[in-house]
VOBA-1610 file (N, C-alpha, C; in pm, whole numbers, padded with zeros to 5 digits, always signed):
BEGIN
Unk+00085-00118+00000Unk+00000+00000+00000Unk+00090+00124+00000Unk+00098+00231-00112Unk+00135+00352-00061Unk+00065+00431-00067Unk+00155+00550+00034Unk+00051+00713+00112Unk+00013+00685+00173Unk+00032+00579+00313Unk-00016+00590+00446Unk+00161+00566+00520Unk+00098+00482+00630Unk+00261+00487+00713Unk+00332+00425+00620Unk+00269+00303+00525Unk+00376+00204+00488Unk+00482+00311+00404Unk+00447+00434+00345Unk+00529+00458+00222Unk+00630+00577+00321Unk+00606+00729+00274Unk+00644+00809+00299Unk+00608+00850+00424Unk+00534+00798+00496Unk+00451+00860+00620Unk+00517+00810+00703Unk+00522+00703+00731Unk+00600+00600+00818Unk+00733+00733+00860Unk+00840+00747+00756Unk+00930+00825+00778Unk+00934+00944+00795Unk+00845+01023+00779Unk+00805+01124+00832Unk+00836+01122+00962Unk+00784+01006+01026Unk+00748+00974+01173Unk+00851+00989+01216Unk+01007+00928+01165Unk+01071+00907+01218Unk+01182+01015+01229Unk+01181+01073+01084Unk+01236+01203+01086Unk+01179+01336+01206Unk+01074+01350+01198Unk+01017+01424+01340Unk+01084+01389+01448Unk+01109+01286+01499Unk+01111+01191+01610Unk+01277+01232+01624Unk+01338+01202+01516Unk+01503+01233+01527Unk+01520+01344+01538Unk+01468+01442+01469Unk+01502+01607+01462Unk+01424+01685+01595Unk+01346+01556+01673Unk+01258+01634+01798Unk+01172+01722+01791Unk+01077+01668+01744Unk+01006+01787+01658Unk+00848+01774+01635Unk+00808+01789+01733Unk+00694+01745+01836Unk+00591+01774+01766Unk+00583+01894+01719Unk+00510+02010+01631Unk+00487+01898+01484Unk+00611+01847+01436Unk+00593+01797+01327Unk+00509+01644+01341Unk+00548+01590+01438Unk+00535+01433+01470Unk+00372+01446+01482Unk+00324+01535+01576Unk+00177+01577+01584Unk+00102+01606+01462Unk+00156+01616+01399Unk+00066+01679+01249Unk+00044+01543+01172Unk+00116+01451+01221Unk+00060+01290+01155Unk-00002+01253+01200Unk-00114+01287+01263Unk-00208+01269+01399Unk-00346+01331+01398Unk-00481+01279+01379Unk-00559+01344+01353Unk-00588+01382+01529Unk-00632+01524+01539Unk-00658+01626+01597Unk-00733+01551+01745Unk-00808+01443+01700Unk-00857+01286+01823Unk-00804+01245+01843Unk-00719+01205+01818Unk-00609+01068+01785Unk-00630+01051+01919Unk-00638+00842+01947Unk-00586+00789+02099Unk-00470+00750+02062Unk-00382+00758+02175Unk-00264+00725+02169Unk-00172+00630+02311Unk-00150+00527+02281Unk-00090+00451+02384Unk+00048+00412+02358Unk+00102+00486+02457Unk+00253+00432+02477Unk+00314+00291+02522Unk+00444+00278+02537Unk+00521+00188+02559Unk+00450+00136+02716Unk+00470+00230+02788Unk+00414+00217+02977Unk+00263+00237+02955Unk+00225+00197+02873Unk+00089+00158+02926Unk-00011+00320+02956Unk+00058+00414+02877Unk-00039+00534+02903Unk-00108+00546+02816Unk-00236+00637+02858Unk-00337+00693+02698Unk-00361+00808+02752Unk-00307+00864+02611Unk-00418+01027+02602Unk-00446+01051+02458Unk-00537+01180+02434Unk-00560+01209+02326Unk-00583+01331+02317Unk-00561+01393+02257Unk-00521+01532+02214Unk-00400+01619+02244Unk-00307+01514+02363Unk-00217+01592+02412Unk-00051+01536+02282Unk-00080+01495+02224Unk+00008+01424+02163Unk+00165+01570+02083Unk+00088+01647+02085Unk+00207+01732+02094Unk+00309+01776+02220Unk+00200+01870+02332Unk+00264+01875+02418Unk+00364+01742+02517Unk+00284+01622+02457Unk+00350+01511+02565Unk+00460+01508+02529Unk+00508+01484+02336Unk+00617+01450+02315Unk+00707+01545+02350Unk+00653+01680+02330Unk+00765+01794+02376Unk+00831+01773+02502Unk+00766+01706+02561Unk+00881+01726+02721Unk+00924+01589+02707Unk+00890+01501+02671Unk+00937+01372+02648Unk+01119+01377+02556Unk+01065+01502+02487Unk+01180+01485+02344Unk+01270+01502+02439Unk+01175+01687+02560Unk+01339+01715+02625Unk+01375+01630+02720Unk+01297+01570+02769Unk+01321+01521+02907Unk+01419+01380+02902Unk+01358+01250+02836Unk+01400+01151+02803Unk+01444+01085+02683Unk+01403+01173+02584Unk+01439+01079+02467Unk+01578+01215+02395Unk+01608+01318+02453Unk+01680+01421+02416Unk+01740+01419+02285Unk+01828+01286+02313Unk+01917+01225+02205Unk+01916+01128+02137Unk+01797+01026+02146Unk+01778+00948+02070Unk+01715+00912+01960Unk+01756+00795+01858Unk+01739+00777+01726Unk+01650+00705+01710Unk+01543+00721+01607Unk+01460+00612+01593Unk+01476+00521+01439Unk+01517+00402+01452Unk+01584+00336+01354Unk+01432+00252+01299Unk+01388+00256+01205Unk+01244+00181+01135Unk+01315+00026+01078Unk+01254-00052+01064Unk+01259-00185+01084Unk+01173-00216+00950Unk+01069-00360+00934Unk+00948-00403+00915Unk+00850-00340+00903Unk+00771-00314+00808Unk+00615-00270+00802Unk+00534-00369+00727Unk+00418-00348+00783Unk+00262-00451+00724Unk+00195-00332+00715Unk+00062-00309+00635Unk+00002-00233+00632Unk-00118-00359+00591Unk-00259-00326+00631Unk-00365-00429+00586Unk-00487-00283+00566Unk-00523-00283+00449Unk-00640-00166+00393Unk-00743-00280+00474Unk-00828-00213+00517Unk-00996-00214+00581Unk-01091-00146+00517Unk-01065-00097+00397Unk-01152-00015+00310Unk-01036+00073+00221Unk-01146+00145+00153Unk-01016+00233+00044Unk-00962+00363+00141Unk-00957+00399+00275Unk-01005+00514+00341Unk-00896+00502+00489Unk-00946+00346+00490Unk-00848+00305+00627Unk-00777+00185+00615Unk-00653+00214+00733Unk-00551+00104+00697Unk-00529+00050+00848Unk-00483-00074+00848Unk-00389-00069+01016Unk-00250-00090+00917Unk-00173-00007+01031Unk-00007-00014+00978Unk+00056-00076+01139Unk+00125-00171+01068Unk+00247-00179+01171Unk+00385-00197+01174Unk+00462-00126+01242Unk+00629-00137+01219Unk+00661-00162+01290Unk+00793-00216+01288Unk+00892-00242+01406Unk+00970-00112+01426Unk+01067-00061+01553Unk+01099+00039+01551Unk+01225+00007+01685Unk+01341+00090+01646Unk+01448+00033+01786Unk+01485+00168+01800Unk+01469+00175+01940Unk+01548+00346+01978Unk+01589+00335+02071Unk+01735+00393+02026Unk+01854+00395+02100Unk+01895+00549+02156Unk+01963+00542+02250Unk+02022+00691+02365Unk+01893+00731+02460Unk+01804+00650+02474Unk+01701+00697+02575Unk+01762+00711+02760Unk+01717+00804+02819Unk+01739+00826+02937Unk+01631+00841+03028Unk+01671+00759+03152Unk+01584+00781+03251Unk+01544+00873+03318Unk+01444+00938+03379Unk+01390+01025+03441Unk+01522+01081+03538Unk+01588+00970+03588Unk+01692+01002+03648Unk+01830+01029+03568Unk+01808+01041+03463Unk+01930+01056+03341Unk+02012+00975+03355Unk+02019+00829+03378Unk+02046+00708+03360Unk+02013+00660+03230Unk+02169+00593+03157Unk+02099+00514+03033Unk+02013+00432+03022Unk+01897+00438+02919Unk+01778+00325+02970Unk+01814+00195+02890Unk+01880+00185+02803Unk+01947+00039+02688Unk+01838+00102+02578Unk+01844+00030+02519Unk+01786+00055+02393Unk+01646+00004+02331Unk+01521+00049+02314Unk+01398-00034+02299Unk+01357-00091+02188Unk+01315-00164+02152Unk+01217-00245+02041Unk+01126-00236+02067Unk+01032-00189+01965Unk+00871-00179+01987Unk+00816-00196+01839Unk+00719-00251+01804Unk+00592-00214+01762Unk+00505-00174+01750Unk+00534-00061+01664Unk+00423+00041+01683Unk+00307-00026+01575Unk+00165+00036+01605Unk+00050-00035+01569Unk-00011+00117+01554Unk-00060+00099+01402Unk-00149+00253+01386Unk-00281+00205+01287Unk-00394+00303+01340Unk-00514+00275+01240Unk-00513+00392+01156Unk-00508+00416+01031Unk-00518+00546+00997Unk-00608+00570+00903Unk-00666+00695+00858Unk-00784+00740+00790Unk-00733+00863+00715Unk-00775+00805+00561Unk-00723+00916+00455Unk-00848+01034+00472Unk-00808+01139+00456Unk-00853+01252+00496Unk-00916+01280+00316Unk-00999+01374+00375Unk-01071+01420+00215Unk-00953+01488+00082Unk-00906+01548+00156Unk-00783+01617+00060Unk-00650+01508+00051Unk-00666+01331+00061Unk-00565+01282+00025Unk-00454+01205+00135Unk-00487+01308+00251Unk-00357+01293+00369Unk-00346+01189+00450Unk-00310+01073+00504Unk-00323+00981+00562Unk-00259+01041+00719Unk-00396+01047+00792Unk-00343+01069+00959Unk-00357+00945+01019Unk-00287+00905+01123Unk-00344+00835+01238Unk-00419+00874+01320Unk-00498+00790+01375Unk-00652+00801+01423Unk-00657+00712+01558Unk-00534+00607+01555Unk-00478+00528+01675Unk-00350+00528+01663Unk-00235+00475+01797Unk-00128+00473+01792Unk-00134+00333+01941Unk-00091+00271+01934Unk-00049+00148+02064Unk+00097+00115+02029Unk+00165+00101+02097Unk+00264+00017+02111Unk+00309-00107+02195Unk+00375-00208+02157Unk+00413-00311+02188Unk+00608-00306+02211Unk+00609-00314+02364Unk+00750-00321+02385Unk+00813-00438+02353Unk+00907-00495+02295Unk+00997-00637+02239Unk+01078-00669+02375Unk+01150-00581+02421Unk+01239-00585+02527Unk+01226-00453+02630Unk+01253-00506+02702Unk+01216-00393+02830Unk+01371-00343+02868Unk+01330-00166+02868Unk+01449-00124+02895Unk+01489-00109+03064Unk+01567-00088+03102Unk+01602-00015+03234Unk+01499+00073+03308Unk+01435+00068+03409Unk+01411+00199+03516Unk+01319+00255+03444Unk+01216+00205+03322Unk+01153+00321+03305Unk+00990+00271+03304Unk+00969+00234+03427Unk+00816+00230+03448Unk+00760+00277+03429Unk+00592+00283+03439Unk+00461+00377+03497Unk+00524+00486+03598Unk+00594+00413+03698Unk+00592+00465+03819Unk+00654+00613+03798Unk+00737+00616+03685Unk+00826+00677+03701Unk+00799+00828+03594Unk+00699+00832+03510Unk+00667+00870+03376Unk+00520+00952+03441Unk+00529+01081+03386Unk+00413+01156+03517Unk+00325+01251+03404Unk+00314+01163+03276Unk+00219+01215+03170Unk+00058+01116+03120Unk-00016+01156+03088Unk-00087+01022+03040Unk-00132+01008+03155Unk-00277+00926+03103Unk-00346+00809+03207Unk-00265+00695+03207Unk-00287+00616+03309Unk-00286+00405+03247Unk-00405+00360+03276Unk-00389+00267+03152Unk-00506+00199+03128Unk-00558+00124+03259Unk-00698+00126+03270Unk-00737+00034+03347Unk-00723-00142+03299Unk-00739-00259+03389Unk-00723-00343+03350Unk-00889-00395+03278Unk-00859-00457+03171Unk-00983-00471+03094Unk-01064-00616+03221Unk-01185-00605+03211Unk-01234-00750+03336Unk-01246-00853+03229Unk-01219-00980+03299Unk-01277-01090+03245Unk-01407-01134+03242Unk-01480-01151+03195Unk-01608-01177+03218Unk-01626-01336+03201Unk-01748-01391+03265Unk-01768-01530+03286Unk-01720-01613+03158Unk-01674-01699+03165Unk-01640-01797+03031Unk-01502-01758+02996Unk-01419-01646+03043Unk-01288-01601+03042Unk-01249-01486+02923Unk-01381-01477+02823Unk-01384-01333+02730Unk-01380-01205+02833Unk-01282-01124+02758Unk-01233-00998+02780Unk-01349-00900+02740Unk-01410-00814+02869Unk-01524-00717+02844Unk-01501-00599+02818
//
């Protein structure tokens, strides 16, 4: 599929992300967008301001290296995209090196009337867990509640 993440968009992402550039990374993002991080947070609408203190705070200096993509169309309009993604020089709240992460990022996105492919979801999936950098520790975002099981062991 191209003109969503799989093509040019995808790198967009990542170019924002390297150059820190919160302003830019947000503009791939429709204006709703939910968004769930690595620790298990969600918000939506804050997706600029979060990354901004994130860029300065913890990720200052680090690279985001793109991997793997799938993209699966759900119509001519929407896609799920997913990549692999490894970023390296992250620091802890305590400015401790955190090692380096693997994730999967997971996006739903929706071509816009004039052409533009935003994301509309964002989740990620951590591969390896870095150093020191919990919930506990990360003071942006909700966390998710835990979803209940309901009788017969389906998720409600």
């Amino acid at each position: 599929m191209h003109g969503c993440f799989a093509g040019g968009h995808r790198h967009r992402l990542a170019a924002a992300w390297n150059d820190a550039d919160a302003g830019s990374l947000a503009e791939l993002f429709a204006e709703d967008a939910d968004f769930v991080n690595v620790v298990v947070l969600w918000w939506r609408t804050r997706i600029q301001d979060d990354h901004a203190y994130g860029l300065r705070r913890m990720f200052p200096q680090t690279v985001m290296t793109l991997g793997e993509v799938a993209c699966r169309e759900l119509g001519r309009d929407v896609a799920v995209v997913h990549t692999a993604r490894v970023l390296t020089g992250q620091i802890t709240p305590a400015g401790e090196p955190a090692g380096d992460r693997s994730v999967v990022l997971s996006f739903t996105v929706s071509r816009r009337p004039e052409g533009r492919w935003l994301a509309v979801c964002r989740d990620a999936v951590q591969t390896e867990h870095p150093r020191k950098t919990g919930p506990s520790q990360m003071s942006m975002g909700r966390r998710l509640p835990p979803r209940p099981v309901a009788a017969g062991g389906e998720q409600g």
